[in-house]
C-alpha positions as CSV (number, residue, x, y, z in Angstrom):
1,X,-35.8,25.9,-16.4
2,X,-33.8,28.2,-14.6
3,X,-29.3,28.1,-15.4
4,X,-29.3,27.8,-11.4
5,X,-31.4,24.8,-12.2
6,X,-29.4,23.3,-14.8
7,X,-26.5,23.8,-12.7
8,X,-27.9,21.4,-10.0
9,X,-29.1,19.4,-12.5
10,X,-25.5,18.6,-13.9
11,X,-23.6,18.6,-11.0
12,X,-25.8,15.8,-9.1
13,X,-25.6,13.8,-12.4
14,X,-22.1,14.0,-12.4
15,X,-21.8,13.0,-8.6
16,X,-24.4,9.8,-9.6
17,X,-21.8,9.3,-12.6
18,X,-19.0,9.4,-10.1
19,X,-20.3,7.0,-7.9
20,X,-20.8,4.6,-10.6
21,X,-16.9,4.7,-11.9
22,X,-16.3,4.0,-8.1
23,X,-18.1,1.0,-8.3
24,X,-15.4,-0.3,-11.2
25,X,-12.4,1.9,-9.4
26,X,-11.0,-1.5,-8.1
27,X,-9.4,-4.2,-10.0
28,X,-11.1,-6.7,-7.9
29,X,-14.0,-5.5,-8.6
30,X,-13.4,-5.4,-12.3
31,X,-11.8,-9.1,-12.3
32,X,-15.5,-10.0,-10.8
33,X,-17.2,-8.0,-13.0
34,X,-15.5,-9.6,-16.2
35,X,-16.1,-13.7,-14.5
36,X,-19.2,-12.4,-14.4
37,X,-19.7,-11.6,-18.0
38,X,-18.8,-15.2,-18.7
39,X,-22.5,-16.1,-16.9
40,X,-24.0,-16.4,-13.3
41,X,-21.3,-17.6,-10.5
42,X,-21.3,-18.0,-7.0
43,X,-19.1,-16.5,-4.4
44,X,-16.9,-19.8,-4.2
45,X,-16.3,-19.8,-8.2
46,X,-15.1,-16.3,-8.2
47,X,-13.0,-17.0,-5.3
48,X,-11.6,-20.1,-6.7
49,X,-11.6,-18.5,-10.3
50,X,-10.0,-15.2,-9.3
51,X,-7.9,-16.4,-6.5
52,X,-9.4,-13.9,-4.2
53,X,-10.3,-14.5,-0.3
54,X,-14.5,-15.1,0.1
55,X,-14.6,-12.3,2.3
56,X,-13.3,-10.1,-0.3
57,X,-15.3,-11.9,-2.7
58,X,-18.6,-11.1,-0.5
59,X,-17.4,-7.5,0.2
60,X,-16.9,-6.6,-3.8
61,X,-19.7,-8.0,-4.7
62,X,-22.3,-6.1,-2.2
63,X,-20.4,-3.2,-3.3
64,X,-21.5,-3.8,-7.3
65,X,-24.9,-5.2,-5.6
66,X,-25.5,-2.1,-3.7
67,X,-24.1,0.0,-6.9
68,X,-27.3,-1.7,-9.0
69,X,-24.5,-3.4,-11.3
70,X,-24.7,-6.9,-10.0
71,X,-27.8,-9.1,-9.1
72,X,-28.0,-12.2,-7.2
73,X,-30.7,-15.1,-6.6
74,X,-31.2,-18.4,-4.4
75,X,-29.6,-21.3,-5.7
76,X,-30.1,-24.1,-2.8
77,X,-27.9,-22.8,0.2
78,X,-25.9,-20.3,-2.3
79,X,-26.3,-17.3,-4.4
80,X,-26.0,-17.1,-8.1
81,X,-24.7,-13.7,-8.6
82,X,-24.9,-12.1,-12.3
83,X,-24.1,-8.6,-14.2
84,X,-27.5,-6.7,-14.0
85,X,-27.2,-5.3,-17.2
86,X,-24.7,-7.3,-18.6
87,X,-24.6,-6.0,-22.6
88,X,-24.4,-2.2,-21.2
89,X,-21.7,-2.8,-19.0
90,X,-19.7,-5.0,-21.6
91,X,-19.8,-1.7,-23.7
92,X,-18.5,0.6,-20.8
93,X,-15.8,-2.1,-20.4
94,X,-14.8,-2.3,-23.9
95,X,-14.9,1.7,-24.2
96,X,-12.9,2.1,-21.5
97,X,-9.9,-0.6,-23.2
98,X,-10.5,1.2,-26.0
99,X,-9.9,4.5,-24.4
100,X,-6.8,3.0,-22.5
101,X,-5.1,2.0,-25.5
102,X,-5.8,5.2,-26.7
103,X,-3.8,6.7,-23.4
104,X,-1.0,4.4,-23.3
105,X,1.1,4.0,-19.8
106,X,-0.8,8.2,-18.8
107,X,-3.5,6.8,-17.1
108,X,-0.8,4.3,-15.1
109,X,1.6,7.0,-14.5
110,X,-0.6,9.6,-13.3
111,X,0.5,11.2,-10.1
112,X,-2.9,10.7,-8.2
113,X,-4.9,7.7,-8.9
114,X,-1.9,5.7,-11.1
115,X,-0.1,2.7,-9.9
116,X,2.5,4.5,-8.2
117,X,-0.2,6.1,-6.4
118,X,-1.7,2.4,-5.8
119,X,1.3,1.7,-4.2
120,X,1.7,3.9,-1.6
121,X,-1.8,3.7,-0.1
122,X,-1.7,-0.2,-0.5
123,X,-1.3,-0.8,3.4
124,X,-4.1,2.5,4.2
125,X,-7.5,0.7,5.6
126,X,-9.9,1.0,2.2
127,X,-13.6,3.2,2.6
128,X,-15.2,1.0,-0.2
């Protein structure tokens, strides 16, 4: 294989592995993804759960749908929406406390994508 090759290789890998830390880039989403680990749900548990609007709800979850980390089936007039691969993304989760106690109040602090940062593009209309 050719190092022009490899090159591509890496760099779309790392844009797939990009996309899928987007997917978990919103603590909504992560809220969601955690009820979930507790077992299937539908959209009017989280919402209840969570405390969330449904329309968030709906909008979060056909992001992690969409992002192949979140499945859903027919219950009646519902959905019953679960983690698609829930033991794999239980061990991303715990990695990432892991690496976050690791960090301490960094990763918060950090100039570009801390909670300062959260702040100040709170009111800007989200791309998710």
């Amino acid at each position: 294989m050719a190092i022009d090759q490899v090159e591509v290789d890496e760099t779309a890998a790392l844009a797939v592995a990009g996309c899928l830390f987007h997917g978990f880039s919103d603590a909504s989403r992560l809220a969601i993804v955690r009820h979930l680990a507790l077992g299937e749900h539908r959209v009017v548990d989280l919402t209840e759960h969570l405390g969330l609007a449904q329309s968030t709800v709906s909008k979060h979850l056909a992001c992690l749908r969409d992002c192949g980390l979140v499945e859903s089936r027919p219950q009646g007039r519902a959905s019953m929406f679960s983690l698609s691969h829930p033991e794999a993304t239980m061990d991303l989760l715990a990695a990432a406390e892991r690496l976050l106690g690791l960090t301490g109040d960094a990763v918060a602090l950090c100039p570009n994508y801390g909670l300062a940062h959260d702040a100040t593009t709170a009111s800007e209309p989200s791309h998710d």
